[in-house]
N, C-alpha and C positions, 0 to 999 in steps of 0.2 A: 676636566669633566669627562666623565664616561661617555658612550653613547648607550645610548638604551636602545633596547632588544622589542621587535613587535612584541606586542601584548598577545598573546594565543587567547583563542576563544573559549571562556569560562566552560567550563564541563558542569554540568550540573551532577547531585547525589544521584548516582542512577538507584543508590537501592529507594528513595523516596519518592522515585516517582513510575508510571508506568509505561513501558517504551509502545509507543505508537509507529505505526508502520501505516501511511495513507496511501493509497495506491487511486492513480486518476486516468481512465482509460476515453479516448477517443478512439469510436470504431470507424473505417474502411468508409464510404460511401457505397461499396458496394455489398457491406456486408445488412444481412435480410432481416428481419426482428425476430424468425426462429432460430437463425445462428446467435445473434447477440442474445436470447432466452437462452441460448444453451449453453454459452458462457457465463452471464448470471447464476447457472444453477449450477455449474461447475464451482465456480469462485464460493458461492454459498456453503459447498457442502467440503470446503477444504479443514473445515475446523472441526467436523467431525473424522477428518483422517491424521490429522496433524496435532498432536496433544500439546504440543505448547504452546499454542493459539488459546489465550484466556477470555479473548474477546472480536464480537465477529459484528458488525453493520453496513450497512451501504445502501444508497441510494443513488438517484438519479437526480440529476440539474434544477432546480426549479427555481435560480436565482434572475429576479430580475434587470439585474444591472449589467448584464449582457457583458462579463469579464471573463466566461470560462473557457475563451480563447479554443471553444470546440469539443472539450472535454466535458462528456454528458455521465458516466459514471465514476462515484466516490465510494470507496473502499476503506475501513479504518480495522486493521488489526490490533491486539492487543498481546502483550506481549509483558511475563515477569521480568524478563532483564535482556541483554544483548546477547546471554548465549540462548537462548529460548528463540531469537529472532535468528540468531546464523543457522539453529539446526534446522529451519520451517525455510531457507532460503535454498538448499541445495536437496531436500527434502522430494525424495520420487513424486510425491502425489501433488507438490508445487511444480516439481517440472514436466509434470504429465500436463499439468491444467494451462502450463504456459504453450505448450505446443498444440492442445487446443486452443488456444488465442491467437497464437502466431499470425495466422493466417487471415482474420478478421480486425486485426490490431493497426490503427495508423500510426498514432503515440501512447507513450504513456509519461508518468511522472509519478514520481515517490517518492517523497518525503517521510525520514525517520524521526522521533520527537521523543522526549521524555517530556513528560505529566508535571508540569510545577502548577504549586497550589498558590 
């Protein structure tokens, strides 16, 4: 009998589906609600400097099941495939907006996804 090999994790069709990119920010205790407005409005206006950004929303916490471990904003980009998402990751005006958050930032977390129907 052979031995069998891990099973690797299913790739799904990337071209069927569309690559998500969620980004989930806990700010600072010390940072003020006009620094985090001005990270919001940063984060906001990345999709009009970055053309491969197909899709842009976010909001803030308002679940009641007290799970989001402190993370009060959610971020969902969009994205035609994984080159579209590598060029918007080293992309000047994503590493400008990171160095405006640096400083206001405790964690973060991101999660990349493809779209099944």
């Amino acid at each position: 009998m052979s031995q069998s090999k891990s099973a690797s994790p299913s790739v799904p069709n990337q071209s069927k589906g569309v690559l998500r990119h969620v980004v989930l920010l806990k700010f600072k205790d010390s940072a003020t609600p006009a620094q985090i407005k001005d990270v919001e409005k940063a984060f906001s206006a990345l999709p009009s400097k970055i053309n491969t950004i197909t899709g842009f929303e976010w909001g803030t916490n308002v679940s009641p099941e007290n799970l989001a471990q402190d993370y009060t904003h959610c971020y969902l980009l969009s994205f035609k495939n994984a080159a579209d998402r590598d060029a918007y990751l080293p992309h000047p005006a994503h590493k400008a907006f990171g160095q405006l958050l640096s400083p206001y930032l405790d964690k973060v977390l991101v999660v990349d996804y493809f779209s099944q129907q």
